[in-house]
C-alpha positions in Angstrom: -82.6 24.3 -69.0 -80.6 21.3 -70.1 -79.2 22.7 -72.9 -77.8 25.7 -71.2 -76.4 23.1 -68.5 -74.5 21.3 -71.9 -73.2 24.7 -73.3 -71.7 25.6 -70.2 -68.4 23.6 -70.1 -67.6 24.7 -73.7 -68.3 28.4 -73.3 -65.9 28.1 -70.1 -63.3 26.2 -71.8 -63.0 28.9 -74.5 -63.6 31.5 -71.7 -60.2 30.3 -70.1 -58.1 29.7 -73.6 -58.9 33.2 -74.9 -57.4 34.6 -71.4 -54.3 31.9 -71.7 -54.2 33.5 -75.3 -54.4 36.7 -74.0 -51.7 36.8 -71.1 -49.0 34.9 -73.2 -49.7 38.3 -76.1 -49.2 40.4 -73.4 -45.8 38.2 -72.1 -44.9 38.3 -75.7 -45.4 42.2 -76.2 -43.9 42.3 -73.1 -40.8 40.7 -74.0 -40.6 42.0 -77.3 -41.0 45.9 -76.5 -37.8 45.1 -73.8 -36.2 43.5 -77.2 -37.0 46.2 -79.6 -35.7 49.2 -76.4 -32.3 47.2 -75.6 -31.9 46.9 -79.6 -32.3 50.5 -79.9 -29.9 51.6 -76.9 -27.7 49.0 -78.0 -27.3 50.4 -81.0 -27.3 54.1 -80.2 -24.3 53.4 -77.6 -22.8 51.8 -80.6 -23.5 54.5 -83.0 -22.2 57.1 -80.3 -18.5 54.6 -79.7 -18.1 55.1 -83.7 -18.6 58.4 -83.8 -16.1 59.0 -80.9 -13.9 56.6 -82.7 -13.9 58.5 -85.9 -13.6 62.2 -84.4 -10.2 60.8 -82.3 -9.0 59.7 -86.0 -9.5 62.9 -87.7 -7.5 64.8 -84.8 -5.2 62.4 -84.8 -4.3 62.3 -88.3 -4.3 66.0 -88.3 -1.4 66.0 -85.7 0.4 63.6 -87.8 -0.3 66.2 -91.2 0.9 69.2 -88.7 4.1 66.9 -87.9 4.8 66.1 -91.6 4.5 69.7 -92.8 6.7 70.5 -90.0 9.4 67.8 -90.8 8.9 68.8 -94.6 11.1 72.0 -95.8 9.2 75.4 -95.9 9.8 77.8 -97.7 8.6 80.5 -95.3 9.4 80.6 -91.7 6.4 82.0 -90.3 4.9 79.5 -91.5 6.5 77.5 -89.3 5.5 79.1 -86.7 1.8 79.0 -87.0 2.1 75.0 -88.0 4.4 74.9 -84.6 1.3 76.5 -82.7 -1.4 74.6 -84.5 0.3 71.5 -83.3 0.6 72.2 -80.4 -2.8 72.9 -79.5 -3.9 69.8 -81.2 -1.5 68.1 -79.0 -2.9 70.0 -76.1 -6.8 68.5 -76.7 -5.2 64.7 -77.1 -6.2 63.1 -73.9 -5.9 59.8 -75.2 -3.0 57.4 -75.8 -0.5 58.5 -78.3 3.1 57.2 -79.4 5.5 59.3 -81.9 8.1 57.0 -83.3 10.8 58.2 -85.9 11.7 55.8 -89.3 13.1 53.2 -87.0 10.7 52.6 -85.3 12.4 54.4 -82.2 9.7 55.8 -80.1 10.4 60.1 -80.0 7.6 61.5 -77.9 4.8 59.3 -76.2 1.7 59.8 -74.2 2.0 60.9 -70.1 0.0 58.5 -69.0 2.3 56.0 -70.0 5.1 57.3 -67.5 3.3 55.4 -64.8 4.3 52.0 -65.8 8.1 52.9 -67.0 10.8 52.2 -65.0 14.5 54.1 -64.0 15.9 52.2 -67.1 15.8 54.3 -70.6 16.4 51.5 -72.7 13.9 49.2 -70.3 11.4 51.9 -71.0 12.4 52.4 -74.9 11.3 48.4 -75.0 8.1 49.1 -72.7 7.2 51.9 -75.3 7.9 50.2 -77.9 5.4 47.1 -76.9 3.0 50.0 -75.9 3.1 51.5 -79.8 2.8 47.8 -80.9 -0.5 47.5 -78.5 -2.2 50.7 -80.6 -1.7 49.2 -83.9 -3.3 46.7 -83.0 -6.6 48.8 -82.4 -5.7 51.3 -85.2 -3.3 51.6 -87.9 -0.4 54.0 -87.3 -0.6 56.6 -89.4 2.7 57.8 -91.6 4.9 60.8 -91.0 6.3 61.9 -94.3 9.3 63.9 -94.8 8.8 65.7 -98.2 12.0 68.2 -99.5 13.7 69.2 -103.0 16.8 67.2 -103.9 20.0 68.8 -104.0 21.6 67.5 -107.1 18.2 66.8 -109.2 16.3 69.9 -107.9 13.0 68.1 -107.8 11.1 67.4 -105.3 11.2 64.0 -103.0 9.6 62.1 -99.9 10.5 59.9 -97.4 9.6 58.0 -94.4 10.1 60.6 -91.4 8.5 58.2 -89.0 4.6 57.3 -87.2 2.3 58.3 -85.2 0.9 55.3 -83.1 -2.8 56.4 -81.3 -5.2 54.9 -79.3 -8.6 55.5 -77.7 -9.6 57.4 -74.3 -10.2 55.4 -71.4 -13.9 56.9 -71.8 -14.4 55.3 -75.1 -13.1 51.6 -73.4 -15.2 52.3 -71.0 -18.5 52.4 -73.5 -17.6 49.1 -75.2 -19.0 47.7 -71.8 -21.8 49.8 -72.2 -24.0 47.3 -74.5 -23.7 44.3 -72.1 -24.3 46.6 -68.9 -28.0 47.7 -70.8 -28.4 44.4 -71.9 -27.1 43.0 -67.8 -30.1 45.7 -66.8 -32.7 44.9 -69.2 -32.7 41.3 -68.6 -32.8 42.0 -64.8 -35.4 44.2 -64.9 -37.3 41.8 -66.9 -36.7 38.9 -65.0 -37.7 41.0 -61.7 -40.5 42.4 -63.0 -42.4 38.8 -64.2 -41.3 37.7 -60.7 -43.2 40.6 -58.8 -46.0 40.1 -61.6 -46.4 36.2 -60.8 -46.2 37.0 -57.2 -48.6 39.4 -57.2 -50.7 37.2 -59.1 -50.1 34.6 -56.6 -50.9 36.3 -53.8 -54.0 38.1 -55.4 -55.3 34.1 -56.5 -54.5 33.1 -53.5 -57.2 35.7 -51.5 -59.4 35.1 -53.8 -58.8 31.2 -53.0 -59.3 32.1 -49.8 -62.3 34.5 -49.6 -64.4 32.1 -52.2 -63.9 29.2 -50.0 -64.6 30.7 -46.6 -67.7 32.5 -48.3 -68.7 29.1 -50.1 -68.4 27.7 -46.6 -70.4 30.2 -44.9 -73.1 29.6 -47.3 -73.7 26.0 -47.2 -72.8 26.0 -43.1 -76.8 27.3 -42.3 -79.2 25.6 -44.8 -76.6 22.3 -43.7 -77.4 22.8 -40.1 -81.2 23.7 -40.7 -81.4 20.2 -42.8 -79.6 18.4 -39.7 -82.5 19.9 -37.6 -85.6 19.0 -39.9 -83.8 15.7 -40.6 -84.1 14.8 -36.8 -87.6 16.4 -36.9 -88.4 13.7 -39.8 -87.2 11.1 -38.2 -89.4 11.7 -34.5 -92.3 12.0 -37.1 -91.4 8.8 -38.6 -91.2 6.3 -35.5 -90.4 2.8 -36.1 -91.8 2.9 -40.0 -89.6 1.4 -42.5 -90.8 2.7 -45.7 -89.1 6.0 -44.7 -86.3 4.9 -42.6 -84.4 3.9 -45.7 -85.0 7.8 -47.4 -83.9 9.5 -44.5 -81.1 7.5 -43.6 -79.8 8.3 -47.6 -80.7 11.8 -46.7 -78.8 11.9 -43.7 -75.5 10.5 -45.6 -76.1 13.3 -48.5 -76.4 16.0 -45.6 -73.1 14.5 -44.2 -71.5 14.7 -47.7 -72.9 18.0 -47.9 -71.2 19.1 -44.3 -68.1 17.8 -45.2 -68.0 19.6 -48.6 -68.4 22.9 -46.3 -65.5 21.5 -43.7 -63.2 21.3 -46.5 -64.1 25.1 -48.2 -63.8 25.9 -44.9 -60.0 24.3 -44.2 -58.6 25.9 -47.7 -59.7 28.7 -47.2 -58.0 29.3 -43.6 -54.8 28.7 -42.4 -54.1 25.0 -41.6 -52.2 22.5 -39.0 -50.6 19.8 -41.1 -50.3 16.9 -37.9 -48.9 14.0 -38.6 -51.3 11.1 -39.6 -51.9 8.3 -41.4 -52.9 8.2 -45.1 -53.6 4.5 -45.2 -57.7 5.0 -44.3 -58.5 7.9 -46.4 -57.1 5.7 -49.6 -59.2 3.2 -48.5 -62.5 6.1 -48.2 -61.5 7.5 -51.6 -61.6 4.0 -52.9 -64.9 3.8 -51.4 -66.1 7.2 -53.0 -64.8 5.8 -56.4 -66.9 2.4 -56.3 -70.1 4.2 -54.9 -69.8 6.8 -58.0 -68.7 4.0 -60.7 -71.8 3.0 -63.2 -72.5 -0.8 -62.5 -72.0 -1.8 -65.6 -69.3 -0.5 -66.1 -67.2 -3.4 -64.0 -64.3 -1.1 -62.9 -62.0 -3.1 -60.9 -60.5 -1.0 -58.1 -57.0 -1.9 -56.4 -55.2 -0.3 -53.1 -51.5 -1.0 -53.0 -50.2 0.6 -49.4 -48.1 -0.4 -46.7 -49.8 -1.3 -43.5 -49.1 2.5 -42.3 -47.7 5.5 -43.6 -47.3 8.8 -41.6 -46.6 12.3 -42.6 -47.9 15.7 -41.9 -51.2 16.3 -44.0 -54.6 17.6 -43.6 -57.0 14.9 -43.4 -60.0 16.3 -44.7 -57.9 18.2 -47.5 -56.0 15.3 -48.4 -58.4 13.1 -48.5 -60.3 15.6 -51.3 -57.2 15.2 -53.2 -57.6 11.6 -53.5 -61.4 11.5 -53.8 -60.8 14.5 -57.2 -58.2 11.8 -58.6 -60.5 9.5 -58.3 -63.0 10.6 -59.9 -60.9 11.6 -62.7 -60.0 8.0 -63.2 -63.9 6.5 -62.7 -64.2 9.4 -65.5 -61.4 8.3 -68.3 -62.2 4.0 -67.4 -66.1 4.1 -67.5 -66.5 4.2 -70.9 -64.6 1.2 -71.5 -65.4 -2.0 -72.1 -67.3 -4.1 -68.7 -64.8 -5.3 -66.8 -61.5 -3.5 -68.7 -61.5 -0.7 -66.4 -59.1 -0.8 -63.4 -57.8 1.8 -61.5 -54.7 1.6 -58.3 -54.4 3.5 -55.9 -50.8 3.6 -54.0 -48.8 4.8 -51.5 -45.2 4.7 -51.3 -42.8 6.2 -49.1 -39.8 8.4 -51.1 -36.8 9.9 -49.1 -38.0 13.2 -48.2 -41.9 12.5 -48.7 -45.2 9.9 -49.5 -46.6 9.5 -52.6 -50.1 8.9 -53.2 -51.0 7.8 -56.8 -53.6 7.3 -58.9 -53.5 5.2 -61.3 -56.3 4.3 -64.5 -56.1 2.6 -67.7 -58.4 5.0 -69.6 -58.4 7.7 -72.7 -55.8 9.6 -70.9 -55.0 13.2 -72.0 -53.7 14.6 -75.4 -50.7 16.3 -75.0 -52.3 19.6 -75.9 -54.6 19.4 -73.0 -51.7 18.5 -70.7 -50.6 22.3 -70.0 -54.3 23.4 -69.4 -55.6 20.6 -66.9 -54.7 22.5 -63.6 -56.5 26.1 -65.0 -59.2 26.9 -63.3 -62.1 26.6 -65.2 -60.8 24.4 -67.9 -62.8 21.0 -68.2 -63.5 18.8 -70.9 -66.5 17.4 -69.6 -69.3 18.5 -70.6 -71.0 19.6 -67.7 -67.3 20.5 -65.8 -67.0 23.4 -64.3 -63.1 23.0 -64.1 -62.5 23.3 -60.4 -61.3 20.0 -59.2 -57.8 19.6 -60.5 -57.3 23.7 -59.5 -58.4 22.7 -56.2 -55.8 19.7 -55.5 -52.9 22.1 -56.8 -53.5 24.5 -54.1 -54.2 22.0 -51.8 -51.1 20.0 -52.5 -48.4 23.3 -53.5 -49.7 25.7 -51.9 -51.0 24.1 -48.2 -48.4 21.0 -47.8 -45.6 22.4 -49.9 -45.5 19.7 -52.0 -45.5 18.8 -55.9 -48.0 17.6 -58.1 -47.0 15.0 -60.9 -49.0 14.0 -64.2 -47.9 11.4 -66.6 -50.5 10.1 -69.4 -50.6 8.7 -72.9 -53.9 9.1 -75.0 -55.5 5.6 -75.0 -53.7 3.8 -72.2 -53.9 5.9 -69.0 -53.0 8.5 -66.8 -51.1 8.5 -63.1 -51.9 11.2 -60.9 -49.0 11.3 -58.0 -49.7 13.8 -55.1 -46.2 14.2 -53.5 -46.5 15.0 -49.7 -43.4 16.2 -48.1 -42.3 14.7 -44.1 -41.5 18.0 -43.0 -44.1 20.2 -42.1 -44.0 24.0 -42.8 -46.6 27.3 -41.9 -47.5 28.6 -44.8 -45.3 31.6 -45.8 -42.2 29.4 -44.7 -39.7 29.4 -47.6 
């Protein structure tokens, strides 16, 4: 029986990394599979933009062929005629921004859309155009409108510069280069929604579980508690005035106490709570009790209270005072193997703007860094007969019923602080 007691904590602790191991694969899948899908839309928009991009090049440099042939001399009019048409239906499927400038530089024909900005002024507009043109180049190189003809005097053939054609893109394909950080925008949104609704869910799904073990655990030690209270007054009519068993009951009847006011406080976490405003002073001065009664002798731990005469805030007493008493015994924990005497552990209270601090301070083996990240998971202990429930228990208590903040600062071998920060406003639960 012992040694299943000694394998317990272990089996637990491994119990709890492999599901920590197992939720941060599935964050990480999680985050990758959004990376791999944005990659891959990301790259298809882009794929579809240069497509786009290269289709509006060939029809535009096919106008500008259609324009040199028809600024070149032909031999045979007719042909004319069909290059005229061509053209023109070429033209006709152009929806995009276009400027047709001669040798000069002088813009000739331009696209409709850009009558919208021009002005009652020719040469104004010429100027307007002009800038227009020099906007396109800059997203595409114009392309050249050759003149090509037979030389009078030599009879051979020759070329020259008839003018350009200055293009753009649609409106459409603009519109797409916004595409990629929209999907990307999304993604990250619906990722960042999504591990919200998880972690609340989760929360909320902890939290009845919180909720329903403690009232159940309550439930279940509230009768054999009361039956003992009974038989423990039934003992002590039986017993009368004789010592020898006055002392045994009276140490039962302060185990059955302890007992009754584990059940008080399963039974106050696990339903919803009035925070009134007390003092914290006395229950320091209880959990400093609870610490020297659980202390070995010989270990010589020297405990110290540093508070102010009085210090009142909104808190549950028996819940609060379970904080303490879990901090505590943390610190009896890390300082009793010391050296007799070296241990010493302070408790404090100190008043901060907006709330009290209670801390707990030890000079023990404090926490490796590794550990630090795991210490408030239920279930994770390092002792070996831990079941991993106290430090789990004072979050909730101190987050989740006060709305307030838990601090931890420790260096392996020189001591930990536990600070339990209590805020001066009370709030329901459910209050944002």
């Amino acid at each position: 029986m012992a040694v299943r007691k000694k394998d317990r904590s272990p089996y637990v602790r491994e119990n709890v990394l492999a599901l920590r191991r197992r939720r941060r694969f599935v964050e990480v899948y999680f985050v990758v599979a959004l990376s791999l899908v944005a990659v891959v839309l990301i790259l298809h928009t882009l794929f579809v933009i240069g497509r786009l991009r290269r289709e509006f090049r060939v029809t535009s440099n096919a106008y500008a062929t259609f324009q040199t042939l028809l600024a070149s001399d032909l031999q045979d009019p007719g042909m004319e005629e069909v290059i005229i048409l061509l053209a023109q239906d070429i033209g006709g499927t152009m929806n995009f921004p276009t400027v047709a400038t001669d040798a000069r530089g002088t813009p000739q024909v331009w696209w409709p859309g850009f009558n919208e900005r021009l002005g009652a002024d020719p040469d104004e507009n010429l100027e307007l155009v002009k800038g227009f043109a020099a906007d396109l180049d800059r997203r595409n190189d114009p392309i050249p409108i050759i003149r090509y003809e037979v030389d009078a005097d030599t009879g051979r053939p020759a070329d020259r510069l008839f003018g350009r054609f200055h293009y753009g893109e649609p409106r459409t394909i603009r519109l797409l280069y916004w595409v990629p950080a929209l999907e990307l925008v999304l993604i990250v949104a619906f990722a960042f929604t999504g591990a919200l609704a998880y972690r609340r869910l989760k929360r909320t799904e902890q939290q009845a579980i919180w909720a329903g073990m403690a009232r159940e655990t309550a439930h279940q030690l509230g009768t054999p508690v009361t039956s003992l209270i009974g038989w423990l007054e039934h003992l002590r009519e039986r017993a009368g005035d004789d010592e020898a068993l006055r002392e045994p009951i009276d140490e039962m009847a302060e185990d059955i106490k302890r007992l009754g006011k584990v059940a008080a406080r399963f039974q106050e976490i696990g339903a919803p709570v009035r925070l009134p405003e007390g003092d914290v002073v006395p229950l320091v001065e209880r959990a400093l009790a609870y610490g020297r009664r659980r202390s070995p002798a010989q270990a010589e731990i020297t405990f110290e209270a540093v508070t102010p005469a009085k210090v009142l805030v909104p808190h549950s007493l028996i819940l609060m005072e379970w904080v303490v008493e879990n901090f505590v015994k943390n610190a009896v924990d890390a300082t009793k193997g010391l050296p007799p005497g070296q241990g010493r552990i302070v408790v404090e209270v100190r008043e901060d703007k907006d709330s009290v601090a209670v801390a707990v301070t030890d000079n023990g083996v404090g926490i490796d860094p590794a550990e630090m990240g795991l210490i408030f998971t239920p279930g994770y202990s390092t002792k070996e007969k831990g079941w991993g429930l106290g430090l789990s228990l004072v979050k909730r208590i101190v987050e989740e019923v006060h709305h307030g903040r838990l601090e931890v600062r420790s260096e392996p071998g020189k001591g930990s602080t536990f600070t339990a920060h209590v805020p001066r406003r009370s709030r329901k639960r459910g209050e944002s």
